[in-house]
N, CA, C and O atoms as a GROMACS GRO file, in nm:
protein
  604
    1UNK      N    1  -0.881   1.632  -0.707
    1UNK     CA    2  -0.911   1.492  -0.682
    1UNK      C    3  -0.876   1.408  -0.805
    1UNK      O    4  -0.874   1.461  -0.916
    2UNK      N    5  -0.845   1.265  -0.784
    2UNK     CA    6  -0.779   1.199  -0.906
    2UNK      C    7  -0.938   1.127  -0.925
    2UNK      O    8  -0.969   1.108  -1.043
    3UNK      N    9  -1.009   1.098  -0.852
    3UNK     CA   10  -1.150   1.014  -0.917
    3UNK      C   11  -1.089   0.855  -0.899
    3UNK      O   12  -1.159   0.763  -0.941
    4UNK      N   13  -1.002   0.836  -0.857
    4UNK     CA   14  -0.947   0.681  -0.821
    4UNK      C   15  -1.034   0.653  -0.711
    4UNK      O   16  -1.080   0.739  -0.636
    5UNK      N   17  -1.053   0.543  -0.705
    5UNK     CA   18  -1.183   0.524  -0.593
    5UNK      C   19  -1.108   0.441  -0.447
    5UNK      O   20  -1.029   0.349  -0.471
    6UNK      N   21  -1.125   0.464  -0.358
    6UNK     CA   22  -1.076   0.456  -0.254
    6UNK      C   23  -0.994   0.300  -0.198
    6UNK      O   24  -1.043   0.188  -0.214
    7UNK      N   25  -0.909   0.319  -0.154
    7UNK     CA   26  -0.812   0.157  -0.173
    7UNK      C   27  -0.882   0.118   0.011
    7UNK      O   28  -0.900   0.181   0.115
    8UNK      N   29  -0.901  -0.037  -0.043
    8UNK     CA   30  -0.947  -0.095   0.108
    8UNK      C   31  -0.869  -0.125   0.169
    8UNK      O   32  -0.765  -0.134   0.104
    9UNK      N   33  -0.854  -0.159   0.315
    9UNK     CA   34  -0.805  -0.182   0.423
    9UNK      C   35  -0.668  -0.261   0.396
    9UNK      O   36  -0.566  -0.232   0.457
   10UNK      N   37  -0.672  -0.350   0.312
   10UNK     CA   38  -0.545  -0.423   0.322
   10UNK      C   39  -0.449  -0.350   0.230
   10UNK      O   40  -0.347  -0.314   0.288
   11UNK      N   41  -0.455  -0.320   0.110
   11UNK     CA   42  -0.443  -0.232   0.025
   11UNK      C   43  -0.355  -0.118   0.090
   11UNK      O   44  -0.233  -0.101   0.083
   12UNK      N   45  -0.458  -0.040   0.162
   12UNK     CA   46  -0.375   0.124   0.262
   12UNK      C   47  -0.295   0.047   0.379
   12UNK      O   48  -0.218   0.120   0.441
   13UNK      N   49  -0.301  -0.084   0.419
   13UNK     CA   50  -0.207  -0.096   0.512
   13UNK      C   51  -0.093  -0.170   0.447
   13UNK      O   52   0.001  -0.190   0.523
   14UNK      N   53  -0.076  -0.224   0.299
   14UNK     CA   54   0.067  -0.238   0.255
   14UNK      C   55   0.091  -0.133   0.158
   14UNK      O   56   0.204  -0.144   0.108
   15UNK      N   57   0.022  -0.033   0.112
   15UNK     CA   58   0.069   0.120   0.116
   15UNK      C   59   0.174   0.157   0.206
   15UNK      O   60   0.294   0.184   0.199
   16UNK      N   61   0.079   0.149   0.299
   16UNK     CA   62   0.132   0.265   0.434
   16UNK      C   63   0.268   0.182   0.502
   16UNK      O   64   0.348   0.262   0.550
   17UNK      N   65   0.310   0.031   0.514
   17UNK     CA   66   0.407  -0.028   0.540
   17UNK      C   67   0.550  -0.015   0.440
   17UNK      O   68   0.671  -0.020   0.460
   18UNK      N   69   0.460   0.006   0.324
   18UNK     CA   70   0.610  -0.011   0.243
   18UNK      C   71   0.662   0.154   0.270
   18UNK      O   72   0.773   0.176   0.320
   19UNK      N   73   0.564   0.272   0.229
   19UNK     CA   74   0.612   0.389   0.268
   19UNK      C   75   0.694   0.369   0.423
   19UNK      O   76   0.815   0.387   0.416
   20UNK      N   77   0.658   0.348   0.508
   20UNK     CA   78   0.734   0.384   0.656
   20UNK      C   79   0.867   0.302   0.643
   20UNK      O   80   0.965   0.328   0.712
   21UNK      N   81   0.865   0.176   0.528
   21UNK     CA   82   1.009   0.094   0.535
   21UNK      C   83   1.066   0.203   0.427
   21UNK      O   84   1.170   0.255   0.466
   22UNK      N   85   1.028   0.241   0.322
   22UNK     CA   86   1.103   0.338   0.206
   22UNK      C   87   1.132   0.488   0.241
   22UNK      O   88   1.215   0.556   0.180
   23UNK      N   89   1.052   0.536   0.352
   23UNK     CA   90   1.096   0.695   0.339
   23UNK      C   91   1.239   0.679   0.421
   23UNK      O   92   1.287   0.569   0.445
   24UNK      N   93   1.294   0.792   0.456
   24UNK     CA   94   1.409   0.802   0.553
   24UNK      C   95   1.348   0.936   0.630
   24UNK      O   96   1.347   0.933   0.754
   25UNK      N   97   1.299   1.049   0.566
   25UNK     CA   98   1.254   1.151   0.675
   25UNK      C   99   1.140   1.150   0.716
   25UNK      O  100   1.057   1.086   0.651
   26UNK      N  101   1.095   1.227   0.846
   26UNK     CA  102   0.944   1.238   0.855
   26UNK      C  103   0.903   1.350   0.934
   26UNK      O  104   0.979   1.381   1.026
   27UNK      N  105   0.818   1.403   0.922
   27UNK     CA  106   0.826   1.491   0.978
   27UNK      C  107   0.758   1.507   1.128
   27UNK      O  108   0.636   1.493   1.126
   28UNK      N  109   0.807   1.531   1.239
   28UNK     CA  110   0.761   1.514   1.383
   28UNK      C  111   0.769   1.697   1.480
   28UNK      O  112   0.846   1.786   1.517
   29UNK      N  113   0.625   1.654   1.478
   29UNK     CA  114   0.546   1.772   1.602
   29UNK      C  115   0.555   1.730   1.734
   29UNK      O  116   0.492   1.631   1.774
   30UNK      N  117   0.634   1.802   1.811
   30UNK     CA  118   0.590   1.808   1.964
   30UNK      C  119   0.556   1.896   2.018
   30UNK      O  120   0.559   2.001   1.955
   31UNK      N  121   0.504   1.900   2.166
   31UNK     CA  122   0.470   1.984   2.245
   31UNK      C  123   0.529   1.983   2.371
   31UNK      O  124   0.550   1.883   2.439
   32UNK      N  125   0.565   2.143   2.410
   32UNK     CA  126   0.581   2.091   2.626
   32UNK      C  127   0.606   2.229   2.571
   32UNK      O  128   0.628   2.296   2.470
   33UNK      N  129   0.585   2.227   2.731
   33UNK     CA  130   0.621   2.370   2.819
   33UNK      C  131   0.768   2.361   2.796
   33UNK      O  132   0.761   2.239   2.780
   34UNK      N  133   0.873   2.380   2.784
   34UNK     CA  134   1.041   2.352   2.761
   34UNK      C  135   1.029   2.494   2.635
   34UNK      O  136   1.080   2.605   2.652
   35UNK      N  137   0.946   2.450   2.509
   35UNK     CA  138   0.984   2.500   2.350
   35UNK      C  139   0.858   2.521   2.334
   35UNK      O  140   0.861   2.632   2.280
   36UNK      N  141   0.707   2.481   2.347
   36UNK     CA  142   0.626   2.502   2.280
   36UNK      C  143   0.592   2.446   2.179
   36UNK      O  144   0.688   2.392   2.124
   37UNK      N  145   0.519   2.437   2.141
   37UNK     CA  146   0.479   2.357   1.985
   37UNK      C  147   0.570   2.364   1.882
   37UNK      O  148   0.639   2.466   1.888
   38UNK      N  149   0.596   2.290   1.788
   38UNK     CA  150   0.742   2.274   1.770
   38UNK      C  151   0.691   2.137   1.616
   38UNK      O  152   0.618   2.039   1.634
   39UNK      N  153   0.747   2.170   1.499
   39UNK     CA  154   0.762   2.064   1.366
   39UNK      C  155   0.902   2.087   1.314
   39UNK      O  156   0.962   2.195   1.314
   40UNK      N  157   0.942   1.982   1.273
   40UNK     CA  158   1.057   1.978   1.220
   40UNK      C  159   1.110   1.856   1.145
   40UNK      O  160   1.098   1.757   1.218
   41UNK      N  161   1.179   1.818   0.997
   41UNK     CA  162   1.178   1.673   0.955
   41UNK      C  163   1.328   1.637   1.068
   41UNK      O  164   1.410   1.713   1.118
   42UNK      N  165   1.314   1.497   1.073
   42UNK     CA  166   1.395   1.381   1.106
   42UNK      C  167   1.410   1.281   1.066
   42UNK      O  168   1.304   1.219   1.056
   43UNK      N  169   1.545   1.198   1.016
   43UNK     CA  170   1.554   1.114   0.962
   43UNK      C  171   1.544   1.011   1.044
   43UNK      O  172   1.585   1.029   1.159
   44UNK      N  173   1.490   0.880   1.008
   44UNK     CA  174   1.415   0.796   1.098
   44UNK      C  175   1.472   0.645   1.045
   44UNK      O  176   1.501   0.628   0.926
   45UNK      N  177   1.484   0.549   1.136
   45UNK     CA  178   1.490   0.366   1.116
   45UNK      C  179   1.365   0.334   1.164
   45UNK      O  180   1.335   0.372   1.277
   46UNK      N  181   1.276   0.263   1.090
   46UNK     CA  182   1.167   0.230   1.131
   46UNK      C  183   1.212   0.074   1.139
   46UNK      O  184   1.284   0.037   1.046
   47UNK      N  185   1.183  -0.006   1.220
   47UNK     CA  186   1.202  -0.153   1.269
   47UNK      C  187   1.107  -0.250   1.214
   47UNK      O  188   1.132  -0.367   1.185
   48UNK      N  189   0.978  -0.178   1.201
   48UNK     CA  190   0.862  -0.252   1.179
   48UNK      C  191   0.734  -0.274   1.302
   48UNK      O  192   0.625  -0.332   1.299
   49UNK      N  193   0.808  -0.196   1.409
   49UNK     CA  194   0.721  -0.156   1.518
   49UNK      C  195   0.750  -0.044   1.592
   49UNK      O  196   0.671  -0.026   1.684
   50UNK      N  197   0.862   0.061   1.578
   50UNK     CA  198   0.908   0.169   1.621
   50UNK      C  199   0.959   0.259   1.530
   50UNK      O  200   0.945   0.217   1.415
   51UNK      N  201   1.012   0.362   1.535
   51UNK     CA  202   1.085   0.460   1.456
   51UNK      C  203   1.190   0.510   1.576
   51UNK      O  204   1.149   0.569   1.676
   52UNK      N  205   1.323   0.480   1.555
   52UNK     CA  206   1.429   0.575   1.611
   52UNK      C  207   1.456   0.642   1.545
   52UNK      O  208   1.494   0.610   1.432
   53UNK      N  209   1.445   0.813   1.607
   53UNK     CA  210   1.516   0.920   1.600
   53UNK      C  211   1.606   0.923   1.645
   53UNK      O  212   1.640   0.833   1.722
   54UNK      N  213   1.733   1.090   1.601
   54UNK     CA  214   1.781   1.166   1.690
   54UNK      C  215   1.793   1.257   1.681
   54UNK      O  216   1.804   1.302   1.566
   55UNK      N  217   1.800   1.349   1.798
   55UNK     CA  218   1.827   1.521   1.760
   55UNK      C  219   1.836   1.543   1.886
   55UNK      O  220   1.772   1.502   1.983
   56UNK      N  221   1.982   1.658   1.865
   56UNK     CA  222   2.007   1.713   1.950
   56UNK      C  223   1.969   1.770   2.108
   56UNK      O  224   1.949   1.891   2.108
   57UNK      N  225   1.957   1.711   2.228
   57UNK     CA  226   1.943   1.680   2.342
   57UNK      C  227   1.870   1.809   2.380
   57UNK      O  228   1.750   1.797   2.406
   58UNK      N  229   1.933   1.945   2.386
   58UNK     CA  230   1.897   2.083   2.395
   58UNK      C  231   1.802   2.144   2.255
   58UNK      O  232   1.734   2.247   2.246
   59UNK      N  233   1.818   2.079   2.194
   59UNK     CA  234   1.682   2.113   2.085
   59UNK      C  235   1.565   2.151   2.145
   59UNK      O  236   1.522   2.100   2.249
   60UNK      N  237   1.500   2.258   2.071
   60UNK     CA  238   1.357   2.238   2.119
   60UNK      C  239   1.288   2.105   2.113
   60UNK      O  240   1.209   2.074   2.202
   61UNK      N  241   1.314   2.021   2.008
   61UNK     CA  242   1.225   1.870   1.962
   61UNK      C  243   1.303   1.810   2.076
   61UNK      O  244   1.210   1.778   2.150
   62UNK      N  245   1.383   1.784   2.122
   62UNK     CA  246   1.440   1.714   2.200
   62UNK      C  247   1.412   1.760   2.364
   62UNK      O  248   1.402   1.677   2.455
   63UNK      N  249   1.403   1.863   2.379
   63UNK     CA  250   1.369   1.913   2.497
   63UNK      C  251   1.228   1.893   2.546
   63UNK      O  252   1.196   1.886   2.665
   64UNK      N  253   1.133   1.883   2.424
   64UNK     CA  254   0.981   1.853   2.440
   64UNK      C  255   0.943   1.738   2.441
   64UNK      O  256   0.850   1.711   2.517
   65UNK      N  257   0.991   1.650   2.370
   65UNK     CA  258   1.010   1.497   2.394
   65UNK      C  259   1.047   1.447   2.544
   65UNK      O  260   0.993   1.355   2.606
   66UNK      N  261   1.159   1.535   2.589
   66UNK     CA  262   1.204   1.492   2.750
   66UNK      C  263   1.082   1.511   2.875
   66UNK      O  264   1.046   1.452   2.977
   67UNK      N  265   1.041   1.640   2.791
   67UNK     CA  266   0.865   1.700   2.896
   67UNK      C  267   0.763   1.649   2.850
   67UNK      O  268   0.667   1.655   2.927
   68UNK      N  269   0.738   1.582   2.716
   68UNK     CA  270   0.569   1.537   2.699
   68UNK      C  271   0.701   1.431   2.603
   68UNK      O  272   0.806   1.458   2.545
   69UNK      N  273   0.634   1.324   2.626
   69UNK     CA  274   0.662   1.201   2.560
   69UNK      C  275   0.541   1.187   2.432
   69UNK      O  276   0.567   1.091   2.359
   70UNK      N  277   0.431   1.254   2.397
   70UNK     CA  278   0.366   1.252   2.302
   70UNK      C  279   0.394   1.310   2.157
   70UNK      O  280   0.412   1.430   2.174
   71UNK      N  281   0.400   1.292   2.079
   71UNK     CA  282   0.440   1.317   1.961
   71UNK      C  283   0.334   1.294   1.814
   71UNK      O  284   0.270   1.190   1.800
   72UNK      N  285   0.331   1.372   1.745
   72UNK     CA  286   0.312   1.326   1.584
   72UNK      C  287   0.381   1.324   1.477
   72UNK      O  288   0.468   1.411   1.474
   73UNK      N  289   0.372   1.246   1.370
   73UNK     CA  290   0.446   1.224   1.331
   73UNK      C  291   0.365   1.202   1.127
   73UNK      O  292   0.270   1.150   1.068
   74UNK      N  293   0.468   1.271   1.105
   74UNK     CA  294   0.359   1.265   0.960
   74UNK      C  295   0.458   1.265   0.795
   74UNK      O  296   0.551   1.339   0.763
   75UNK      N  297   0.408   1.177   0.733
   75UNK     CA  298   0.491   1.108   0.593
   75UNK      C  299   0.416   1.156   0.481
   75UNK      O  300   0.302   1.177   0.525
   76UNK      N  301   0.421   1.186   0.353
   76UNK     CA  302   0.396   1.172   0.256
   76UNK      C  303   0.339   1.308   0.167
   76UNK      O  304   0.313   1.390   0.255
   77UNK      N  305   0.323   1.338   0.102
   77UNK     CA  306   0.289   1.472   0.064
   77UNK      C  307   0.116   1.447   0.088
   77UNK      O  308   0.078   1.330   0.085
   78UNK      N  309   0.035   1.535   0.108
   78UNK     CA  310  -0.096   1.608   0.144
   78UNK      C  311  -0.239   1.509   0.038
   78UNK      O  312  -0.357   1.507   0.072
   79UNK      N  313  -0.197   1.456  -0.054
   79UNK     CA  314  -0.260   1.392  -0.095
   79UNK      C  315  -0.221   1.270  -0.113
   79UNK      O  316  -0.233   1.232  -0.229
   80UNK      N  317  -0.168   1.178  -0.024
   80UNK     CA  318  -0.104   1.050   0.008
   80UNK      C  319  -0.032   1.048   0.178
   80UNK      O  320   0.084   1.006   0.179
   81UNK      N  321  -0.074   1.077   0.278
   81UNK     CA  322  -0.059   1.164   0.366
   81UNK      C  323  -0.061   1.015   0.451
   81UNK      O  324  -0.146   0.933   0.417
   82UNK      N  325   0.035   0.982   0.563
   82UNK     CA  326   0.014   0.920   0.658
   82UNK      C  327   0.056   0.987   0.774
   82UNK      O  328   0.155   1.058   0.759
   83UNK      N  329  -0.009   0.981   0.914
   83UNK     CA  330   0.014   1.049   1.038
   83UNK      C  331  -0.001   0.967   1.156
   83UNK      O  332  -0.112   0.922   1.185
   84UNK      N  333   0.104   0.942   1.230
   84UNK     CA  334   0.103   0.895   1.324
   84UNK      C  335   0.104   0.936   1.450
   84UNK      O  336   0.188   1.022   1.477
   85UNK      N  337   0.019   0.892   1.551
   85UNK     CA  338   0.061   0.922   1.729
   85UNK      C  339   0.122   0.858   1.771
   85UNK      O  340   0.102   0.738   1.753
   86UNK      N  341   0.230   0.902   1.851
   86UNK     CA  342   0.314   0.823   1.914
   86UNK      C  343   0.343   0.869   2.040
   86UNK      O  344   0.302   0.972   2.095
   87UNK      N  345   0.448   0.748   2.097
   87UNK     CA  346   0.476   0.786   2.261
   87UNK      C  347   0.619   0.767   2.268
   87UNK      O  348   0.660   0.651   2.274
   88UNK      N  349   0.697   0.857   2.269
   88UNK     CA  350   0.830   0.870   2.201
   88UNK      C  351   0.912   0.773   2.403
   88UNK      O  352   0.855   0.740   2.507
   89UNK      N  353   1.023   0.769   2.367
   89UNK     CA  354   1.068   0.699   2.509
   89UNK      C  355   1.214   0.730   2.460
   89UNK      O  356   1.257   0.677   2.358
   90UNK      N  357   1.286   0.811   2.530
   90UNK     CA  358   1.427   0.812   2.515
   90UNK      C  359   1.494   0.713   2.561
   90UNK      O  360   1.490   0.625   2.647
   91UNK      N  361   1.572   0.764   2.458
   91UNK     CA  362   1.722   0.596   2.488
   91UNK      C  363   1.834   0.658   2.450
   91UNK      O  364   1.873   0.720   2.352
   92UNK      N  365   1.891   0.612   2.594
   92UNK     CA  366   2.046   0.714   2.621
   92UNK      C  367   2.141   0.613   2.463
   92UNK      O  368   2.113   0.536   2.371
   93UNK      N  369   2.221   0.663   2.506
   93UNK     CA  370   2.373   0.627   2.390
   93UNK      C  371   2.403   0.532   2.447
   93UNK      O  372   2.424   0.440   2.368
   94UNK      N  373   2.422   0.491   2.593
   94UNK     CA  374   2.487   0.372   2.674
   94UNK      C  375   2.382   0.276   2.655
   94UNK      O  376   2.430   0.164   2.673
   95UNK      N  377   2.264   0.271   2.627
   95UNK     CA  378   2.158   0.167   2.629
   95UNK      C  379   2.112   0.142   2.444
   95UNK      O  380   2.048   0.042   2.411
   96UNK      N  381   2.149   0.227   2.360
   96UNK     CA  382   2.096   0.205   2.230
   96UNK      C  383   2.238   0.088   2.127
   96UNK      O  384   2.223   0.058   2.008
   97UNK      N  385   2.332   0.054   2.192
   97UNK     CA  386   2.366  -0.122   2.108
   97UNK      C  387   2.385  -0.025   1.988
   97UNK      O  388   2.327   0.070   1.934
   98UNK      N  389   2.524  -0.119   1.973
   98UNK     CA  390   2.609  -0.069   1.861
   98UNK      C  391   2.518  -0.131   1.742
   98UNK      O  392   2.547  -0.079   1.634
   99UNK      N  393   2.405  -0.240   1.733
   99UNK     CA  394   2.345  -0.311   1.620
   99UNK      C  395   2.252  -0.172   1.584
   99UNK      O  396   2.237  -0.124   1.471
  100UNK      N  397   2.205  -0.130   1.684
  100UNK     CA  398   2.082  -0.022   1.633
  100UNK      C  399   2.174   0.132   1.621
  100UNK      O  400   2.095   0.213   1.573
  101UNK      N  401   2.273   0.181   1.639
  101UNK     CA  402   2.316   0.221   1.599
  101UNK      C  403   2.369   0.284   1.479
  101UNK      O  404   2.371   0.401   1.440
  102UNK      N  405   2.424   0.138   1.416
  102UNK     CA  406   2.491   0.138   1.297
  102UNK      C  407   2.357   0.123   1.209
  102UNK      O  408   2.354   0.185   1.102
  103UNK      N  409   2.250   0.047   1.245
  103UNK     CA  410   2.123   0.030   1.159
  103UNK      C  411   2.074   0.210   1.104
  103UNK      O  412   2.044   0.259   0.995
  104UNK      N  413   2.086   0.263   1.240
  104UNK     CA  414   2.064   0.412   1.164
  104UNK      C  415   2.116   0.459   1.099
  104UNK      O  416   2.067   0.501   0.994
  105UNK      N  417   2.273   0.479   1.140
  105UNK     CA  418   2.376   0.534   1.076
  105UNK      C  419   2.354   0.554   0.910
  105UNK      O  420   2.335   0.646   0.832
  106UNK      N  421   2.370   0.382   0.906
  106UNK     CA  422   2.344   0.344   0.733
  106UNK      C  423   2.227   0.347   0.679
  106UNK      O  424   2.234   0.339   0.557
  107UNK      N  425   2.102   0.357   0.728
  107UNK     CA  426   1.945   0.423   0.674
  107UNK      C  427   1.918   0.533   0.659
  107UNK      O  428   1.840   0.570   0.572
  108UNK      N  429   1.997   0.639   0.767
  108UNK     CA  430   1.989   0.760   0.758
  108UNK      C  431   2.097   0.864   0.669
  108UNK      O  432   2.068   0.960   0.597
  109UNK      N  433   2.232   0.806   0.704
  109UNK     CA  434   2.309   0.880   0.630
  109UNK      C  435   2.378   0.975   0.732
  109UNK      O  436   2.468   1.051   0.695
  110UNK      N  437   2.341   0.970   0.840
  110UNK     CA  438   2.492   1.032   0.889
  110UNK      C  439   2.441   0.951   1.071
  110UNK      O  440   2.340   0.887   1.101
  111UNK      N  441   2.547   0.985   1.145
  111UNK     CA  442   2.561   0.913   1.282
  111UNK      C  443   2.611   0.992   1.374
  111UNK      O  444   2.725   1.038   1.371
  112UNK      N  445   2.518   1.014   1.469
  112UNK     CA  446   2.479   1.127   1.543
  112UNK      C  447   2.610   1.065   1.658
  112UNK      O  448   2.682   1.144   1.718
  113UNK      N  449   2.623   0.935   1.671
  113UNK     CA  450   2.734   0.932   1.775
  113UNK      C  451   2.900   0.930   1.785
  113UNK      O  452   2.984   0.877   1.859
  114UNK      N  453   2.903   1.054   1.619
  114UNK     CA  454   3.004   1.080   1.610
  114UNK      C  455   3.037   1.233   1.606
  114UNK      O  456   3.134   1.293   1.559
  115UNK      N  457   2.912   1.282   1.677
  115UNK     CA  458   2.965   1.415   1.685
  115UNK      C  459   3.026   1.501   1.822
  115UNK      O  460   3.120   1.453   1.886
  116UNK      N  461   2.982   1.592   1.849
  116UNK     CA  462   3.048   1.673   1.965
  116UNK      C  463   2.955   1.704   2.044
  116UNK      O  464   2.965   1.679   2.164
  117UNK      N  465   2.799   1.789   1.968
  117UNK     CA  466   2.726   1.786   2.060
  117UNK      C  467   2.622   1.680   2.081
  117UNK      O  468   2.563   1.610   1.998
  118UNK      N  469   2.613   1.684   2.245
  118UNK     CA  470   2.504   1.566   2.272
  118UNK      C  471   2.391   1.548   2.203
  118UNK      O  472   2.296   1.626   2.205
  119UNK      N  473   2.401   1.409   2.118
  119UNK     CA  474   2.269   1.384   2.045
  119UNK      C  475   2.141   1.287   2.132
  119UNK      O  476   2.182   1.175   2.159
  120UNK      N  477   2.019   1.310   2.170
  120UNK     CA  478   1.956   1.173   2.252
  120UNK      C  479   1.870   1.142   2.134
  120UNK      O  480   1.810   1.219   2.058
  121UNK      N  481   1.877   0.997   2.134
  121UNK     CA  482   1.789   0.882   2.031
  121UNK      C  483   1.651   0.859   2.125
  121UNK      O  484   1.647   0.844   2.247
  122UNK      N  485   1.544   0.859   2.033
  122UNK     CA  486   1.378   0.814   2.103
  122UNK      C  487   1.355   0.733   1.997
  122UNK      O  488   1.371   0.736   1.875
  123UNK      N  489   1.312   0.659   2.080
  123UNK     CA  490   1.239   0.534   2.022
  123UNK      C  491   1.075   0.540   2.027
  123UNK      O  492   1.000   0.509   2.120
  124UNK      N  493   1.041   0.601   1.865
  124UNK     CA  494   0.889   0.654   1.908
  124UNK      C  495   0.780   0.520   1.873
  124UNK      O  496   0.785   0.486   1.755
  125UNK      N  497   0.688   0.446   1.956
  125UNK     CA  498   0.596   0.353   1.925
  125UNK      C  499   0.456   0.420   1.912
  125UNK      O  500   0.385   0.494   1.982
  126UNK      N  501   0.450   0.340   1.749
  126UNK     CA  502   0.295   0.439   1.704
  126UNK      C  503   0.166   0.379   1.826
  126UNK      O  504   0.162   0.275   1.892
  127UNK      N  505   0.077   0.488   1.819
  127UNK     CA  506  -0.041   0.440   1.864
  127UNK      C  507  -0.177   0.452   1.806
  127UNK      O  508  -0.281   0.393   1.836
  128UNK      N  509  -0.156   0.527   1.730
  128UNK     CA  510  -0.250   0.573   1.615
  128UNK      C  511  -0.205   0.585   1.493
  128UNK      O  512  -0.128   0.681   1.485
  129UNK      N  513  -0.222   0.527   1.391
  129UNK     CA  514  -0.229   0.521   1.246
  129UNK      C  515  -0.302   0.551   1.163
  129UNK      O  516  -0.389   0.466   1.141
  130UNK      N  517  -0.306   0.683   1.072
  130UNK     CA  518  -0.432   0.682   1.006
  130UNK      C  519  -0.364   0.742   0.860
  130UNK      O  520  -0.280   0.832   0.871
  131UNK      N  521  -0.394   0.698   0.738
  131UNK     CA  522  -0.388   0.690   0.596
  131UNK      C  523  -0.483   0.734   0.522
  131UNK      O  524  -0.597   0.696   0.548
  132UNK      N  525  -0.461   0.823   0.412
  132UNK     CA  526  -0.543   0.882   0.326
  132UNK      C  527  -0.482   0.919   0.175
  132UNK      O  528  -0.362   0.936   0.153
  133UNK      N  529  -0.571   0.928   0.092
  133UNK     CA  530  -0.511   0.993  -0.021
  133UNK      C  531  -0.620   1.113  -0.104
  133UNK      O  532  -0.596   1.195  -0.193
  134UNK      N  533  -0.746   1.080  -0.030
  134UNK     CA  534  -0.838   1.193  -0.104
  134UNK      C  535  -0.964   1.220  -0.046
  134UNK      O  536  -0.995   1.128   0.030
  135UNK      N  537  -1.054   1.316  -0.050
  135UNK     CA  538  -1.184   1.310   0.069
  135UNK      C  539  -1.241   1.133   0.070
  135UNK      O  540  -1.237   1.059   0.168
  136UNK      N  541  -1.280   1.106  -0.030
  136UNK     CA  542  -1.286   0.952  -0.032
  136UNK      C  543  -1.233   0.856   0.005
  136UNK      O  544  -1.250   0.744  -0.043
  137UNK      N  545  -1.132   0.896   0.127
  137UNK     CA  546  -1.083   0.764   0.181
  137UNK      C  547  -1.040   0.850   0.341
  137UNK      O  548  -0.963   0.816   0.431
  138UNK      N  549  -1.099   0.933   0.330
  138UNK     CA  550  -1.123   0.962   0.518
  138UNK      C  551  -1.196   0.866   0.567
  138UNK      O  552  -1.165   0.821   0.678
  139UNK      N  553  -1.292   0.822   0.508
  139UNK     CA  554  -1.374   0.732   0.604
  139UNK      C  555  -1.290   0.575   0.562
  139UNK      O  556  -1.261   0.520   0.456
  140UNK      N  557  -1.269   0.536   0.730
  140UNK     CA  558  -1.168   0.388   0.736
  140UNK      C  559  -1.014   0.451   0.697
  140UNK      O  560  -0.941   0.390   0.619
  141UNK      N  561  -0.980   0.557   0.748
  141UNK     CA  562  -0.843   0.581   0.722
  141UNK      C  563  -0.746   0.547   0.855
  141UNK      O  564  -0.625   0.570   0.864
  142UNK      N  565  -0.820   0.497   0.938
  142UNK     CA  566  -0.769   0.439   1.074
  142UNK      C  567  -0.695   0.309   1.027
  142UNK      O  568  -0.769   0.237   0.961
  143UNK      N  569  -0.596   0.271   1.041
  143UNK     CA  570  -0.521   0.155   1.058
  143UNK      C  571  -0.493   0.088   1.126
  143UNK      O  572  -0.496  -0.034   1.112
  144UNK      N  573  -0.432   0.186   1.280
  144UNK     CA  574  -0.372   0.138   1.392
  144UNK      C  575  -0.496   0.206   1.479
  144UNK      O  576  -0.554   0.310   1.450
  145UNK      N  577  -0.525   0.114   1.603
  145UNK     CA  578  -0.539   0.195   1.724
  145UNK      C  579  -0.487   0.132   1.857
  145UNK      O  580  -0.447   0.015   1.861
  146UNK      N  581  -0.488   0.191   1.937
  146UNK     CA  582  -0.430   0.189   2.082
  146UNK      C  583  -0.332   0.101   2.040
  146UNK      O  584  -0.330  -0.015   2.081
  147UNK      N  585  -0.235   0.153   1.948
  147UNK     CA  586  -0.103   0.034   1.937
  147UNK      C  587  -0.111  -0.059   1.860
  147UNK      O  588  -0.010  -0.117   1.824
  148UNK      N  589  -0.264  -0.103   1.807
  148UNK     CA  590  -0.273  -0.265   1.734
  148UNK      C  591  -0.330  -0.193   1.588
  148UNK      O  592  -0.416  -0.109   1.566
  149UNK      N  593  -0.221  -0.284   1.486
  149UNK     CA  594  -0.287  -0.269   1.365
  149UNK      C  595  -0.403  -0.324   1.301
  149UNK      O  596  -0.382  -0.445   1.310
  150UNK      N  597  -0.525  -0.309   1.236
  150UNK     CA  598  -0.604  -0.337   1.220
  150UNK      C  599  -0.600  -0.420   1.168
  150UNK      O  600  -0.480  -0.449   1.160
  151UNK      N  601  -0.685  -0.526   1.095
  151UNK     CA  602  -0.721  -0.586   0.958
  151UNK      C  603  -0.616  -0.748   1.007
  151UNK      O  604  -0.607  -0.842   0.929
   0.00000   0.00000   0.00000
């Protein structure tokens, strides 16, 4: 423990904003009957109200996303830790616009709609937000719920 005493509400929510605009990977858990429980990092465009992914269509992550649209999603090393729920919603290649496209391309570092095998993009919207950095800031580490940010 660092003995830093716990950052309030507004504080952990421009924490937790600038991290989701600064990282590029994150790491995302799904589930379904398809693959089974399933973690793996992905590089991500966060908008400021979504995160687009992509990965490979026949992936297990991609295959479980197609069967349970629920997802988690989690940033930061273990003692600065943010985790999100989300409700991932695929978006074909013909519907994701050359603007959001290229927005990934160049955030992420490479562009999935230049390869061979089929890549599908989800557009995951958080629903739960919760932030921490030490036992002392579990309590009020909620940010987001049912979709709305707090504070």
């Amino acid at each position: 423990m660092t003995g830093a005493p716990p950052r309030g509400l507004e504080e952990r929510l421009r924490d937790t904003r600038a991290k989701l605009g600064s990282e590029i990977d994150i790491w995302v858990a799904t589930a379904g009957t398809p693959g089974g429980a399933h973690l793996i990092p992905l590089s991500y465009l966060w908008d400021g109200a979504a995160f687009l992914v992509s990965t490979p269509r026949a992936s297990v992550t991609g295959r479980n996303l197609l069967a349970d649209d629920r997802v988690r999603l989690s940033l930061g090393p273990t003692r600065d830790v943010v985790v999100i729920d989300g409700i991932a919603e695929p978006v074909d290649l013909a519907d994701l616009g050359a603007e959001a496209g290229d927005a990934f391309a160049a955030r992420t570092g490479f562009d999935p709609r230049e390869l061979d095998e089929p890549y599908q993009y989800f557009r995951i919207l958080p629903r739960r937000v919760h932030a921490w950095r030490e036992a002392n800031e579990l309590q009020g580490r909620a940010l987001m719920r049912d979709g709305h940010w707090l504070g």
